[in-house]
C-alpha positions in Angstrom: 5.4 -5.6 -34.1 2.8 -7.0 -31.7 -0.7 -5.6 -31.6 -2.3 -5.6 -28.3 -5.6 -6.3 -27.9 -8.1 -5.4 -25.2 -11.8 -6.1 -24.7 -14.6 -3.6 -24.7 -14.7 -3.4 -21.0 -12.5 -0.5 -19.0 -10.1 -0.6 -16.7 -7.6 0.6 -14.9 -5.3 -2.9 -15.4 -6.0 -2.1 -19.4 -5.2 1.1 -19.6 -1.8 0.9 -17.6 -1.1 -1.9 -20.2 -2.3 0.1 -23.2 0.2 2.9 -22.5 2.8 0.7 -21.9 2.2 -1.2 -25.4 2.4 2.2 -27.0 5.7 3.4 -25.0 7.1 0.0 -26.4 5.9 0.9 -29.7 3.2 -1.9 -29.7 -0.1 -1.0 -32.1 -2.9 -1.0 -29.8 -6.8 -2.1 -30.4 -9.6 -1.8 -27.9 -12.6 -4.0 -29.4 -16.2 -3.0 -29.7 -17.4 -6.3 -29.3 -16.8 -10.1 -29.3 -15.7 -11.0 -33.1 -12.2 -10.1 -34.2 -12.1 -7.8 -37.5 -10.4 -10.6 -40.2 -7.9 -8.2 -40.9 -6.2 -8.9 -36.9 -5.7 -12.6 -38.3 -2.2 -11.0 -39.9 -1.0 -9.5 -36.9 1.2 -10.6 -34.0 -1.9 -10.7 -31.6 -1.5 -10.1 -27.8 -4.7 -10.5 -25.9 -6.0 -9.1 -22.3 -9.5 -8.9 -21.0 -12.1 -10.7 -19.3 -10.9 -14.3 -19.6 -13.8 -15.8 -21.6 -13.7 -12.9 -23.7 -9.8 -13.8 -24.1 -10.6 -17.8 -25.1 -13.6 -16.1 -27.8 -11.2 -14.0 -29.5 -8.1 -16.2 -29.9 -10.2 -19.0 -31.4 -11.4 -16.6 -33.7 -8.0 -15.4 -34.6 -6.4 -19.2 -34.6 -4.2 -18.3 -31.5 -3.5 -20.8 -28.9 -3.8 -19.6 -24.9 -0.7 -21.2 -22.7 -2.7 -21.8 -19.0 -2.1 -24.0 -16.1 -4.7 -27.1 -16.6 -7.8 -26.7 -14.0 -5.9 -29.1 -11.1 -2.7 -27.8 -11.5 -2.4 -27.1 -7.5 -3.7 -30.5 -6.8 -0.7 -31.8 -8.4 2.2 -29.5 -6.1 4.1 -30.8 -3.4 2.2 -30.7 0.4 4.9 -28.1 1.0 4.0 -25.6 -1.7 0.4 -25.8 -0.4 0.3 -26.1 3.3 -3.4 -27.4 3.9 -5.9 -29.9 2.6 -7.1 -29.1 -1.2 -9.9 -31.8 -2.6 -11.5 -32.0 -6.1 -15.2 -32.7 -5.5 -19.0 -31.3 -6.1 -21.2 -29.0 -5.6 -23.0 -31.4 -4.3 -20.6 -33.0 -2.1 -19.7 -29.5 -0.3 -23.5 -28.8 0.7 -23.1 -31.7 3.2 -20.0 -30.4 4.6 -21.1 -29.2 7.9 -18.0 -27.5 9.3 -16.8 -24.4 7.4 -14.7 -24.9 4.1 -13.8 -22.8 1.5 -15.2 -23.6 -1.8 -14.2 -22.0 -4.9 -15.2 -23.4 -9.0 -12.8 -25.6 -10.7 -13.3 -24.5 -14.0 -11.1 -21.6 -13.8 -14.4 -19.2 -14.6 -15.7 -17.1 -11.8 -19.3 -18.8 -11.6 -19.4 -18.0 -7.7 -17.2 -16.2 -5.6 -14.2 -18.3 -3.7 -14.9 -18.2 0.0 -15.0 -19.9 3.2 -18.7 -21.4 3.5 -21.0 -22.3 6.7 -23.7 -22.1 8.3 -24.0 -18.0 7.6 -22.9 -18.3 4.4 -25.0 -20.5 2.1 -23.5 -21.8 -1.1 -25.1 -20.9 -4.5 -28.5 -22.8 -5.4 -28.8 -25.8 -6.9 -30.8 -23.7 -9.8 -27.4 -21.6 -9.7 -24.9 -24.3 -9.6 -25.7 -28.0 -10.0 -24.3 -31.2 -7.6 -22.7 -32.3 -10.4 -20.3 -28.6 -10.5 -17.0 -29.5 -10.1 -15.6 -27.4 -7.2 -12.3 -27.5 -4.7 -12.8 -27.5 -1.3 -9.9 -26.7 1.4 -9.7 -26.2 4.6 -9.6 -22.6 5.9 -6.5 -21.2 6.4 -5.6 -17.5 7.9 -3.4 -15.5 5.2 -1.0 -12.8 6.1 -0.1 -11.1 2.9 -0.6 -12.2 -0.6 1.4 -11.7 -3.5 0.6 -11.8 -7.3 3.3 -13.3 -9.7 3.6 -12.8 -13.6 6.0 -15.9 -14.3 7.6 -16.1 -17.6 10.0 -19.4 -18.3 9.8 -20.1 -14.8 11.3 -16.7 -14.2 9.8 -13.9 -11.7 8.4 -10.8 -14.4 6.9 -8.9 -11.9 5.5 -9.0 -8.6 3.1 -7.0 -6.6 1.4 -7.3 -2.8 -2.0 -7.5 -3.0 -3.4 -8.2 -0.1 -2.4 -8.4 3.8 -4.8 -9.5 6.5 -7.5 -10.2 3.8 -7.1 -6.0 3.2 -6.3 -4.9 -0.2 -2.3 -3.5 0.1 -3.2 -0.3 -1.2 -1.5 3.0 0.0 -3.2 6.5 0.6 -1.2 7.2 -2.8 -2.2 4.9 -4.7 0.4 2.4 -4.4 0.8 -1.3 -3.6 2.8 -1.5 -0.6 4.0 -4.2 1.5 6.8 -4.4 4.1 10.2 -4.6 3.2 10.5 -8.4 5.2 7.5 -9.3 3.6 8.7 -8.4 0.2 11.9 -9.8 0.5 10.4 -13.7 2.3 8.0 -13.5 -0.8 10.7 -12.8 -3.6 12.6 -16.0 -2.0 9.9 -18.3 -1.8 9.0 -17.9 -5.5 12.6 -18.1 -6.6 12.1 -21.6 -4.3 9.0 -22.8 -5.9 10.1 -22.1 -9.5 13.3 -23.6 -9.1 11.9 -26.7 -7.4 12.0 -30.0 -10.2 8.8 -31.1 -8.8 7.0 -28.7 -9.7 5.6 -28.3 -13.4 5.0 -24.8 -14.8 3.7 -23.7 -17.6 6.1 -21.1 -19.9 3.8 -18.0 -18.9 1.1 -17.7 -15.7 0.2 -15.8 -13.1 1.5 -17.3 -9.2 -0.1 -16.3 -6.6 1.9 -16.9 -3.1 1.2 -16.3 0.2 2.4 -16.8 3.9 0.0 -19.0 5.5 -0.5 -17.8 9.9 1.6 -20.7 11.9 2.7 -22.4 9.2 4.9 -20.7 6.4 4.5 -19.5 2.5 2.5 -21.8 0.4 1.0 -21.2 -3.5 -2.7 -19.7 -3.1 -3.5 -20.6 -7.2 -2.6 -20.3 -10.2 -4.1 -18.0 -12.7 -4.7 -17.1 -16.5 -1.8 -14.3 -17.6 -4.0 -13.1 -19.9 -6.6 -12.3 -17.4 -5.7 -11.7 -14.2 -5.3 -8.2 -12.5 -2.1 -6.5 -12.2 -1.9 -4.5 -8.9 1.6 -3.1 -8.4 3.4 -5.4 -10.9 5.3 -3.2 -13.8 3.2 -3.1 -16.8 5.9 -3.4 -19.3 6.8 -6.7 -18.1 3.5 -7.8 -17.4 3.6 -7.1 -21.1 6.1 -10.2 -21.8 4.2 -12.8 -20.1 1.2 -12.1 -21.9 2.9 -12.2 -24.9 3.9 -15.8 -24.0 0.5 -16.7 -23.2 -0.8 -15.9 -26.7 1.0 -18.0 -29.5 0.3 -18.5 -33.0 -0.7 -22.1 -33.4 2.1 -22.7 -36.2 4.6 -21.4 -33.4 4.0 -23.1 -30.4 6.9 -24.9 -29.3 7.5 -28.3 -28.3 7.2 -28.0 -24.6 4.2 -25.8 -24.8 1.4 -28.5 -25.7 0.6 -30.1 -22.0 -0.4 -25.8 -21.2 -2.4 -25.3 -24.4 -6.4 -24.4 -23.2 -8.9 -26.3 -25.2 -10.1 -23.7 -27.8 -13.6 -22.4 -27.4 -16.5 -23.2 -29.8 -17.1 -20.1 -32.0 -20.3 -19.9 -33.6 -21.5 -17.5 -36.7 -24.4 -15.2 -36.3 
């Protein structure tokens, strides 16, 4: 029976997945803090939170996190990415004088993603170093996003997220996108997972998007066991997170190029 287990922090992403966990008969445990009680090391863990928070806890309980490595869209086809993606610095990108987006390549939120210029001026060298590996692209308009849980290269569950840069939320509450929408962005990510050139770890999170003038294209990948689940159906969401959070004595033998480095846990 897997246990789910969710960080201290609140919301409405964890709660939708805490009653699904229960409806599936899942035992359910919302953490106090940051150190895993030694008697969760004998469950069938399934974590979701905050992703540091995530990478703590499974070190302490001996689990192993499945993730896309940090230049997984580097590595895609020009036609699953539709504009110019570098690897570079912090410091490089202060000397770009036309805009660019600039986002951290470390997969941890340390400044938020945006197209940068002469109005917007990145974080501080006090903030973030030269040396701070970032990706820089070139600005593109996008006219609807989607989010993607992908289990064995398999569509889980899909939601609308965004369209013209505006969250896809209705009046009631619900994620909403057009039907033609819908339907282009089902298709394209039964094309991208079933294209041999692209690699794919067993369980992530795909997020897709139809790029103004030029067609759909992969925005990023993210961590399944910490990204945000808009519309998608919790009980499947439920699946690929499952995937994402092995035991290390049952990893299987395609699963170690996805493994994330464990985290250094300390006492005290």
């Amino acid at each position: 029976m897997p246990t789910l287990v969710l960080s201290p922090r609140y919301t409405s992403d964890s709660r939708d997945l805490r009653a699904a966990a229960v409806a599936a008969g899942w035992r359910v445990e919302r953490l106090g803090g940051w150190r895993p009680p030694d008697r969760l090391r004998d469950h069938d863990v399934v974590l979701y939170g905050e992703p540091l928070f995530v990478e703590v806890i499974a070190a302490g309980l001996g689990r192993a996190l499945i993730d896309a490595p940090f230049d997984w869209l580097l590595g895609l086809p020009e036609r699953h990415r539709r504009r110019t993606i570098e690897l570079t610095t912090m410091g490089h990108a202060r000397t770009v004088r036309e805009p660019v987006f600039v986002k951290p390549a470390d997969g941890r939120k340390g400044f938020e993603g945006a197209v940068y210029g002469p109005d917007a001026e990145l974080p501080s060298t006090e903030a973030q170093p030269d040396d701070t590996p970032v990706f820089t692209a070139e600005p593109v308009a996008w006219e609807v996003e989607f989010r993607c849980f992908v289990l064995d290269r398999r569509i889980a569950a899909m939601s609308p997220y965004l369209r013209e840069g505006r969250f896809a939320l209705s009046a009631d509450g619900t994620w909403q996108a057009d039907a033609g929408d819908a339907g282009q962005a089902a298709a394209y990510a039964e094309e991208l997972l079933a294209d041999k050139d692209v690699s794919m770890p067993p369980a992530i999170v795909i997020d897709i998007g139809r790029v103004r003038g030029r067609g759909w294209a992969v925005i990023e990948a993210n961590s399944a066991w910490g990204a945000g689940i808009y519309g998608c159906e919790p009980r499947r969401v439920l699946d690929v997170l499952a995937r994402a959070c092995v035991s290390r004595d049952r990893l299987q033998p395609g699963d170690a190029p996805w493994v994330l480095d464990p985290v250094e846990v300390t006492g005290g």
